[in-house]
C-alpha positions in Angstrom: 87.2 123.1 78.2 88.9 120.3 79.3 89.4 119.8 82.8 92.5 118.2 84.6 93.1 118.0 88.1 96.4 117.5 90.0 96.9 115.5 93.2 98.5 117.0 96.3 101.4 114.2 97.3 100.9 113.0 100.7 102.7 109.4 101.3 104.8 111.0 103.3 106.5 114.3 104.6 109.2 113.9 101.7 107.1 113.8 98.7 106.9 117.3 97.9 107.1 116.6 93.8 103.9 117.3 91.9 103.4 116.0 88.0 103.0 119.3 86.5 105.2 122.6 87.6 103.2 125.7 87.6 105.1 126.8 84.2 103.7 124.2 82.2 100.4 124.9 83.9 100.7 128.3 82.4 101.3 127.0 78.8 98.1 125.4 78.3 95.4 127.9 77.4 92.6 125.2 76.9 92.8 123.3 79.9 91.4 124.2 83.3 93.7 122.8 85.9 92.2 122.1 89.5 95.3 121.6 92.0 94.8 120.2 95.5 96.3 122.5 98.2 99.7 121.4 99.5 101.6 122.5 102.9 104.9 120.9 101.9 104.5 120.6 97.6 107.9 122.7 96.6 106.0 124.6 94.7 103.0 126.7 96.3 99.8 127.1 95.8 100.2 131.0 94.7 102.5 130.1 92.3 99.7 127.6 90.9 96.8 130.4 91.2 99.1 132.7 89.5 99.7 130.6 86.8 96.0 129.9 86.3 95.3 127.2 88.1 91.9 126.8 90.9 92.9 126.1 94.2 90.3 123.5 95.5 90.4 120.3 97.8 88.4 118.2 96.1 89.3 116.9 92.4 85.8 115.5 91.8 85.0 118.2 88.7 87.6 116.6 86.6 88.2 113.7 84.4 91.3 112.6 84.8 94.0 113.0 87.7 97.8 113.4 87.3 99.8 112.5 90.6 103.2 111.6 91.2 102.8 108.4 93.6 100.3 105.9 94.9 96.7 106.8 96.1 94.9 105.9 99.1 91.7 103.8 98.7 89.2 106.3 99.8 90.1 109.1 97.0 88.9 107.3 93.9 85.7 108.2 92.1 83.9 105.9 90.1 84.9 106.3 86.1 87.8 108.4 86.2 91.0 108.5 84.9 94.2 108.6 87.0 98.0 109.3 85.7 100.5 107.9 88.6 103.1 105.2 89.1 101.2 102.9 90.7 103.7 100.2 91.1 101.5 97.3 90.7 103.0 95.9 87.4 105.5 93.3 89.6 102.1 92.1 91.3 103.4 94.4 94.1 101.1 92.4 96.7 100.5 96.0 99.1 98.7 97.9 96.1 96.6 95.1 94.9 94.0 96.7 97.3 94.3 99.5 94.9 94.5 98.0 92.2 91.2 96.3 92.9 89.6 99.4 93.8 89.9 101.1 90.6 88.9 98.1 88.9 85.6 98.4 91.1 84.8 101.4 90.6 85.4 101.2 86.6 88.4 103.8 86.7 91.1 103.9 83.9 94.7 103.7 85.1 97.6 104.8 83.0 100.9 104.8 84.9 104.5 106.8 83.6 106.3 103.7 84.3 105.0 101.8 81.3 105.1 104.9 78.7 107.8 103.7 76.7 108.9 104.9 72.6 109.3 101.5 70.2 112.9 100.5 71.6 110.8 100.1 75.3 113.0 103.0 76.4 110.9 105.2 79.1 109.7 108.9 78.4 109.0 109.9 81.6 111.0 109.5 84.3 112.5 110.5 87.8 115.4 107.9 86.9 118.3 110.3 86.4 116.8 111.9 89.8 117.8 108.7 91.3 120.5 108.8 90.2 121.6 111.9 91.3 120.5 111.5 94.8 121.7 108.4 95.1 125.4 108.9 94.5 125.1 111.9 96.9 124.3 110.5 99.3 126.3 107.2 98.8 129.5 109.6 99.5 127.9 110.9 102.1 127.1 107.8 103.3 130.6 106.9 102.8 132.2 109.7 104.0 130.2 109.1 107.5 131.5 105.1 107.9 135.3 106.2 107.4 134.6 108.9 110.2 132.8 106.4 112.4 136.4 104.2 111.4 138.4 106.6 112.6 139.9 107.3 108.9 139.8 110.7 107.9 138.6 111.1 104.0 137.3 113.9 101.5 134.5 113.1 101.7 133.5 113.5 105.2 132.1 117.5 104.3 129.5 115.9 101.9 126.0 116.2 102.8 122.9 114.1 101.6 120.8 115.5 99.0 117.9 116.6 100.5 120.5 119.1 102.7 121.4 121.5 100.1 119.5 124.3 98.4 119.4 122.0 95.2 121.5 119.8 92.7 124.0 122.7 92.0 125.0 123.5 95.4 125.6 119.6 95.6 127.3 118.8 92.8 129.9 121.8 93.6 130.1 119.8 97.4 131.5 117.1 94.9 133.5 119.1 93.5 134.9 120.4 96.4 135.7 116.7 97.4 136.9 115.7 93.9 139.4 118.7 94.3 140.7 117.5 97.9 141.3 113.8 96.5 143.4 115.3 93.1 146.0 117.7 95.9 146.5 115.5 98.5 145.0 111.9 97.6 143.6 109.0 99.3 144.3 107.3 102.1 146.6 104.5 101.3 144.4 102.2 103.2 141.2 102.9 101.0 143.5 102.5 97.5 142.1 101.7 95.0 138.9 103.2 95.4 136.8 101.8 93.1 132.8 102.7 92.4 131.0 99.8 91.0 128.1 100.9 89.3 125.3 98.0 88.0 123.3 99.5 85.1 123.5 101.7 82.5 120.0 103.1 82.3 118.8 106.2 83.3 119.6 106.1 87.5 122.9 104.9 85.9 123.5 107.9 84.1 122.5 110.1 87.2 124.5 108.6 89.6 127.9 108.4 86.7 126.9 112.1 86.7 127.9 112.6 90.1 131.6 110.2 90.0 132.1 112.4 87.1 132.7 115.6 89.4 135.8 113.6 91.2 139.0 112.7 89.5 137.5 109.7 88.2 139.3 106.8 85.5 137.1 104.5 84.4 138.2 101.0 84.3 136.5 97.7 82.9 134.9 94.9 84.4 138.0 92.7 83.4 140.5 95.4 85.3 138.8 95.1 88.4 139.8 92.2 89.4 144.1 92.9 88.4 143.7 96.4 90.1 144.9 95.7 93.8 148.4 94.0 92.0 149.2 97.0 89.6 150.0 100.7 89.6 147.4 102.8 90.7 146.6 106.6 91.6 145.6 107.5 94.9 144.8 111.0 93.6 142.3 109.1 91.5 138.5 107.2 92.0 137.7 104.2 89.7 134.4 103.8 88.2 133.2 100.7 86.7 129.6 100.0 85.1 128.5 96.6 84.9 126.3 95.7 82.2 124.0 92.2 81.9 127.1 90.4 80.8 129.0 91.5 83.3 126.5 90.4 85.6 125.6 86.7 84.5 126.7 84.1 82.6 124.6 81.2 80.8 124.7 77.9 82.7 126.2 76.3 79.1 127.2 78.3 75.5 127.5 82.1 74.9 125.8 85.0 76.8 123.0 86.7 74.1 121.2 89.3 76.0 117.4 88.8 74.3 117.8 85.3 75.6 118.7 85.9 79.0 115.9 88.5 79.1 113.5 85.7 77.7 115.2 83.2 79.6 116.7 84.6 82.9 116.4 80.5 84.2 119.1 79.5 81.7 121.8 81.9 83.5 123.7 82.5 86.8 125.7 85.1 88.6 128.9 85.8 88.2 129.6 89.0 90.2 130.6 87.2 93.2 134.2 87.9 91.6 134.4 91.6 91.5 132.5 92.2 95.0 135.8 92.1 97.0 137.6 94.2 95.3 134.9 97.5 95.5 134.4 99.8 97.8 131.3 101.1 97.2 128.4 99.7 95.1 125.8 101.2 93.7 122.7 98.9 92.6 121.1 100.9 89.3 119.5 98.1 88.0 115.2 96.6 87.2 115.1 93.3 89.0 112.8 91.0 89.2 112.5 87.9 91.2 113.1 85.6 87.3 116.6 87.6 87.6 119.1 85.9 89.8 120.7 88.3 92.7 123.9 91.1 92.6 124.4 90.1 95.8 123.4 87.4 98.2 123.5 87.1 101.6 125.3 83.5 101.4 128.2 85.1 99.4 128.2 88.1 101.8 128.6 85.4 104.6 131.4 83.7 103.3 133.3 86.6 102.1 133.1 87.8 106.1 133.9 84.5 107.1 137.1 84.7 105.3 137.9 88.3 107.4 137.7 90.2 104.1 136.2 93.0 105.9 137.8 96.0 104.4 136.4 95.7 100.7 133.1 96.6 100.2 132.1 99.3 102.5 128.8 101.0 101.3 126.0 99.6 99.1 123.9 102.3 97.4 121.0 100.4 97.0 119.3 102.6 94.2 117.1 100.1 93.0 115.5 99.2 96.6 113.8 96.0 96.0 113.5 94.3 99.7 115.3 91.0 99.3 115.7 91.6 96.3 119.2 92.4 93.8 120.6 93.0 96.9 119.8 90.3 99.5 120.2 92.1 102.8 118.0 95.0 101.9 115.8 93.8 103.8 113.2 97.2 104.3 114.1 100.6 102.8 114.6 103.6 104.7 113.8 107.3 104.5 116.2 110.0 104.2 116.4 111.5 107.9 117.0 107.8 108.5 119.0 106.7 105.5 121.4 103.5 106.5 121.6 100.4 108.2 124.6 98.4 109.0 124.2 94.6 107.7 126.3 92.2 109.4 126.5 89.1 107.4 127.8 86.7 109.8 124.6 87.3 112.2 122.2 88.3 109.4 121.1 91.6 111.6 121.0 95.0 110.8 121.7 98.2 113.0 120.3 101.3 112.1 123.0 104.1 111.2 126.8 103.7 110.7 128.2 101.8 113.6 128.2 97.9 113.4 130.6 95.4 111.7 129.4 94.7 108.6 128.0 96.6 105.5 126.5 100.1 105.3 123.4 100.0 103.2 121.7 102.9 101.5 117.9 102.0 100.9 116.0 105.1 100.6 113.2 104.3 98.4 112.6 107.9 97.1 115.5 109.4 96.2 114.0 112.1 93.7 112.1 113.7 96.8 115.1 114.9 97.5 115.4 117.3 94.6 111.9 118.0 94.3 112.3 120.7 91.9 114.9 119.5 89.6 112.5 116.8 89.4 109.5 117.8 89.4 110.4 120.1 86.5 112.3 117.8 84.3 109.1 115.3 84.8 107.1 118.3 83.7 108.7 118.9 80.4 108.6 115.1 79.6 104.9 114.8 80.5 103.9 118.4 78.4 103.3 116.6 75.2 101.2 114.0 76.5 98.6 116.2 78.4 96.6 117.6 76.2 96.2 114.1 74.5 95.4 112.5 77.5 93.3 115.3 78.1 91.5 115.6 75.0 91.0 111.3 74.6 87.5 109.8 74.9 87.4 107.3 77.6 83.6 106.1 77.0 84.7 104.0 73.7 86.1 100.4 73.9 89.6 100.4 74.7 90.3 99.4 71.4 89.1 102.8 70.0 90.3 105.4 72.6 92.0 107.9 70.8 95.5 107.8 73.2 98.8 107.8 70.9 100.6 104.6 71.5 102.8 105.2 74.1 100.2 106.3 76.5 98.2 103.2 75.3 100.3 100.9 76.1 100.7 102.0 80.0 96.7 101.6 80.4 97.2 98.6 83.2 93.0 99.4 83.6 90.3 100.3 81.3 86.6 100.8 82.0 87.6 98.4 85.4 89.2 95.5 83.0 93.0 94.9 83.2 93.8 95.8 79.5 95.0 92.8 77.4 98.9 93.6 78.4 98.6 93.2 81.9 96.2 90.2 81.8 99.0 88.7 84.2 98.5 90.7 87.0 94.6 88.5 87.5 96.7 85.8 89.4 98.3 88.6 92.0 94.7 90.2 92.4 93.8 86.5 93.6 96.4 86.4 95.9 95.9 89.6 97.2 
């Protein structure tokens, strides 16, 4: 019998998620799953022993090791396999140590970011988990600066994510808001609220999810701009999602989207023109430093210089790259500690609401905070791919090892070799 052992989460006191949910433990009659004792996993260890599952700290008795996030140095054992998201395919320089441990000790890593179908499209995912959280706690983020103005708002009853029972009681929160804004409307001094949403993907779709419980009318990139000299509904919110095109233009002939991917060095930004005229961004992008920026810190500066102070008043930084698609994240932040307040003109941050300047959201785990939405929607995704994983022979050449495709294609480390995809990240092991 095959023998699979999952990881108790301990990065922090948030992480309660696990890979597999004691139901799909249950499912799989051929596979002896050994699962780490937790104090703070949302789902406990009886409901794991009841399932089947063997309670035992040690995960040395099994072949491969599903977790949900990275893993200290000292828990590797020489020739194994391990299932996480490692985040090491940017060259992140913090888990290069980890990297190069595996590769030591002649482990195999697979990670869920890089299982993709033939269109690159992930499979499994806390994305639209993200997404969710996110835009929750944007508006509650948002709701808290308008107090701290003195403005009173509907959304000033939200709470952040990780506050409620689960995502129903929050979305009907939402609701509750959405219903507040449609009887007695906005504020004229916050009109036209408009949600500007970078992305499309899956965080995208989580966070559009949440807009969608308010009266929402969605407007286009093009309307932005014309919106503060035309008719608008204070019993409404506006929601516009920026796409690549939207974002960057080439420095000379037409935008083509394969070419700017290929070629991100041939374009520039462009969305300096619709940042005044938001009130709340929400970054639901995949940067990279070959990308150029949503939002820079120079532009920032010059738009406060100019005493435009009342536009954008809350950046949901979903992404969370430091210094990244948004300049002024500049470290990410946990969800008892959620916001900072970036002042452009002095380039400092204060934590919380109070500050001139922007309030940034820069949680870097925002599907913690719906662990078991999460956790079982990652579940299901993952089911099919067990038993393969599983079942594969990891003593072959890499070039043998009977993994389907898309589980192939995520091995970053084979037998302690970066596999031939990720040759690249040698050069970020150097300078690590």
């Amino acid at each position: 019998m095959n023998r699979i052992g999952i990881r108790r989460e301990d990065k922090n006191i948030w992480e309660r998620r696990t890979p597999v949910v004691p139901e799909q433990v249950k499912e799989f009659r051929d596979i002896e799953f050994f699962v780490q004792p937790s104090k703070i996993r949302v789902f406990k260890d009886r409901e794991y022993t009841e399932a089947g599952a063997i309670i035992h700290d040690r995960l040395n008795q099994c072949e491969v090791i599903f977790a949900v996030k990275e893993i200290p140095l000292d828990f590797f054992d020489k020739n194994k396999t391990y299932v996480f998201f490692s985040h090491t395919i940017k060259g992140q320089k913090h888990n290069m140590p980890m990297l190069k441990k595996m590769m030591e000790l002649k482990c195999q890593l697979i990670d869920y970011e890089k299982i993709v179908d033939e269109k690159n499209s992930r499979l499994i995912f806390f994305g639209r988990y993200a997404g969710l959280a996110g835009m929750i706690d944007t508006l509650w983020a948002l709701g808290q600066r308008l107090n701290g103005e003195g403005i009173e708002n509907p959304f000033a009853e939200i709470k952040q994510t990780y506050r409620y029972s689960g995502l129903e009681e929050a979305k009907n929160a939402v609701k509750k808001a959405g219903g507040n804004i449609k009887r007695k409307g906005l504020p004229e001094s916050l009109t036209p609220m408009i949600f500007g949403i970078a992305g499309y993907g899956n965080v995208s779709k989580g966070a559009q999810e949440i807009i969608s419980l308010l009266p929402v009318k969605e407007i286009t990139p093009e309307q932005v701009v014309s919106m503060q000299n035309k008719d608008y509904s204070r019993n409404h919110v506006y929601k516009v999602v920026f796409k690549e095109e939207d974002i960057v233009e080439p420095l000379s002939g037409e935008f083509e989207l394969q070419d700017y991917y290929k070629h991100p060095e041939k374009y520039k930004s462009k969305f300096d023109k619709y940042i005044p005229h938001l009130t709340v961004l929400v970054n639901a992008i995949y940067w990279d430093k070959i990308y150029p920026r949503l939002v820079t810190k120079k532009y920032l500066k010059e738009l406060y210089a100019g005493k435009t102070k009342n536009c954008l008043r809350v950046i949901g930084d979903i992404g969370c790259d430091i210094n990244g698609a948004v300049e002024c994240t500049g470290k990410t932040t946990t969800p008892d500690k959620p916001v900072f307040v970036y002042n452009p003109l002095t380039d400092k941050t204060i934590d919380g609401f109070k500050g001139e300047g922007i309030v940034v959201l820069a949680v870097d785990n925002l599907p913690c905070e719906l662990p078991k939405e999460s956790s079982e929607d990652f579940s299901s995704a993952l089911k099919k791919f067990i038993p393969l994983i599983a079942s594969a022979d990891f003593s072959v050449d890499f070039e043998d090892c009977n993994l389907p495709p898309e589980i192939k294609n995520a091995v970053i480390v084979y037998h302690g070799k970066l596999t031939p995809n990720y040759q690249y990240l040698e050069k970020y092991l150097e300078e690590g």
